[in-house]
Every structure is written in C-alpha cells, then in structure tokens.
N, C-alpha and C positions, 0 to 999 in steps of 0.2 A: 156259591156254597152248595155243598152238595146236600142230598134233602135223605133223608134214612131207607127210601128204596132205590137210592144209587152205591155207587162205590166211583172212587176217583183214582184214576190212574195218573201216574208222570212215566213217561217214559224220555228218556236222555241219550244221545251219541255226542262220544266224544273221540274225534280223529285227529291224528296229527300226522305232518308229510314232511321230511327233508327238503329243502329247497335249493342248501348246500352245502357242502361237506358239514361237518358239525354245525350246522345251523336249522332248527326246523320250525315250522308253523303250525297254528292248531288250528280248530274250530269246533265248535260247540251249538247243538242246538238241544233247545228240549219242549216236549209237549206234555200240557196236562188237559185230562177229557173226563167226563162221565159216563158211568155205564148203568143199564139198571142192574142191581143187588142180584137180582133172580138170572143174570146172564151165566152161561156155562163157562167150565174150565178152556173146553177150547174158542169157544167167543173171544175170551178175553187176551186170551194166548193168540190169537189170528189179529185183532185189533193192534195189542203191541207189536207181535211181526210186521204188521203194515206200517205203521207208525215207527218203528226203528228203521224200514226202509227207506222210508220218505226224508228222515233224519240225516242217515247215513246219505246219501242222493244228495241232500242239501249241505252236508259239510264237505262233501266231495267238491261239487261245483266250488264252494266259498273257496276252495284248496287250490282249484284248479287240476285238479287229478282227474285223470280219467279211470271208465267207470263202467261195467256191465251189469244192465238189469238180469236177473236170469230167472226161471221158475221156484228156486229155493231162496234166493236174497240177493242183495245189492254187493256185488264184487269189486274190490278196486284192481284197476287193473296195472298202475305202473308203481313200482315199489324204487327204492333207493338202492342205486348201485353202487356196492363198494368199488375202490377208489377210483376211478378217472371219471366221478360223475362230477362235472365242472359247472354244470348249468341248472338250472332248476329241471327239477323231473317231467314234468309236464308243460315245456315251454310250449308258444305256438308255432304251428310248423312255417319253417320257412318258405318261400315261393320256393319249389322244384326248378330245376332246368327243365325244359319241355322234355316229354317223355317222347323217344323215339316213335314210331308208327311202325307195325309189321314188322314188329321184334320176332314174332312168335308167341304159342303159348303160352312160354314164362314168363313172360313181357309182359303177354295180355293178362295175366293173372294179377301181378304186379301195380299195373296200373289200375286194374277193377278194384283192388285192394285201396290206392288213394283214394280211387274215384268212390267208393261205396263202404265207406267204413264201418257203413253201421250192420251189414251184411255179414261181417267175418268176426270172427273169434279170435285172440290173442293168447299164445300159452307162453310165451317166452319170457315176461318178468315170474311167473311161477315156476318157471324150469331152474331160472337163478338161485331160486325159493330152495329148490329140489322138491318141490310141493308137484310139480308137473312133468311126466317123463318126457325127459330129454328126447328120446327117442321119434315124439311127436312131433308135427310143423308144428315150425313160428306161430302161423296164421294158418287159420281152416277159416275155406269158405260154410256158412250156414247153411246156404239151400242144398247143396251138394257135397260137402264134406272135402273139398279140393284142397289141397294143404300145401303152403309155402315153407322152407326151410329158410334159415339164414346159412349156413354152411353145408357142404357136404361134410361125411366122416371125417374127411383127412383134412378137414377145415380151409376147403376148397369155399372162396366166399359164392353166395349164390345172388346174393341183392345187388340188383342193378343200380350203378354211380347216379342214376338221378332219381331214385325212391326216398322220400321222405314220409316214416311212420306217421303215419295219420292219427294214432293213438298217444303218441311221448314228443314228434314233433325230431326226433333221432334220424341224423342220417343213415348213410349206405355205409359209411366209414364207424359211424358212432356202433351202428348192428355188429359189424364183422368183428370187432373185439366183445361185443353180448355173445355171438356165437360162438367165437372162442371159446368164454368161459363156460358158456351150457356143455359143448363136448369137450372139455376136460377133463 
C-alpha cells in the first residue's frame, strides 16, 4: 500500500503477433511500482519509458518475435506478411547448407550477417511497412554501416541460396519475393 509521500504507478504492454494467416497470439504483461510524491515530471516519465521497455522485451520474447533494443525504445522487428506468409513469423531458423568459403565480399558479408546478428540492423520488414525507404539495404552492418540488399532494382535476387535470416528464420527463396514486394 502506498503511504501519502508516494504515488503508485502501473504501467501495462500489451502485444499481439500473427502466427498465421488469420490467426494471431498475444501477450500481456504489467508492472505496478512506487515512487516518492516529490519525484519530477520527467522521473516519472523516464521510469515508465523503462518499465514499458522491459514490458515490451518481455511480451516480445513470450511471442517469439524478434526485437531491437535501440536508444529511443524497444523495436519489433518482424511484422506479418500479407499473403504467402505460411509459417509463423518468427520461426527458428533452419540449419543452413554450409555456406561456401571465398565466395567473395558479398559472401563474406552474408555469412558475417548469420554469424553475428546481433551486429547488424534490419530495415526490410519496415520497408513492407513503407515505414522504411525502400531505397535502403535489407541489413546495414552497425560498426560500419555496410549494407546488404535483397534485390537489385530490376529485381535481380542478391541472397545467396544458402542464407538463412537470422532474425524471421526466412529463406533465400522466402527473401526474394519480400524483395519483390519492397521494390514494387
């Protein structure tokens, strides 16, 4: 019970993710906390932004969606594809064919991308969105800003047949109709 020089906060998230065609799943969580009474506007405003991230984070995970922390808030990062999305959004990724060796640059890009996911950034379920210009890569590396496409313009595919999205769990076949529809 709170005592008269607190004030009590709940803060709540509530998400839900497709899993399959008209079919979707939720999750809910909620926090209730004290604060003292004398705390500021942005105290209290900075504690729920924390507290809605950890939220958000936590019904992510319970979803199985993936997810980027970023400096402003908690991002999901795989959204539902209209129609040929046949499998839950964020299935796990299947074991890849071994990735060739001394592909080259795009290769090596490619593979650093399975290998180190947590390294790169994903724009291509927001490009779906139109929330993200199309015009940008798939996947930008973090520390350098190196950017993968999925197509060229003329929707020439670019993903190599044994890349498995380390983020949705999406093949090199599943990609090349996402990048279809991004440059359309």
């Amino acid at each position: 019970m709170a005592t008269s020089n607190e004030i009590r906060v709940t803060v709540s998230r509530r998400s839900v993710a497709q899993v399959a065609p008209y079919e979707s799943e939720e999750a809910s969580a909620s926090i209730e906390f004290s604060m003292d009474a004398g705390s500021s506007e942005e105290d209290v405003t900075g504690s729920v932004q924390a507290w809605g991230d950890r939220l958000a984070t936590a019904n992510y995970e319970a979803l199985g969606v993936g997810y980027e922390v970023t400096e402003v808030a908690v991002r999901r990062l795989q959204k539902s594809v209209s129609g040929g999305n046949q499998g839950s959004p964020v299935a796990s990724a299947p074991a890849p064919a071994a990735a060739p060796s001394g592909g080259g640059d795009a290769d090596d890009l490619w593979r650093h991308l399975m290998d180190n996911s947590d390294q790169w950034y994903t724009n291509w379920p927001q490009q779906l969105d139109g929330a993200e210009n199309a015009a940008r890569p798939a996947y930008r590396r973090k520390s350098d800003g190196k950017g993968l496409w999925l197509t060229k313009k003329d929707g020439t595919l670019l993903v190599p047949g044994w890349f498995v999205c380390p983020f949705t769990g999406k093949t090199a076949s599943d990609l090349a109709g996402i990048g279809a529809q991004i440059r359309a």
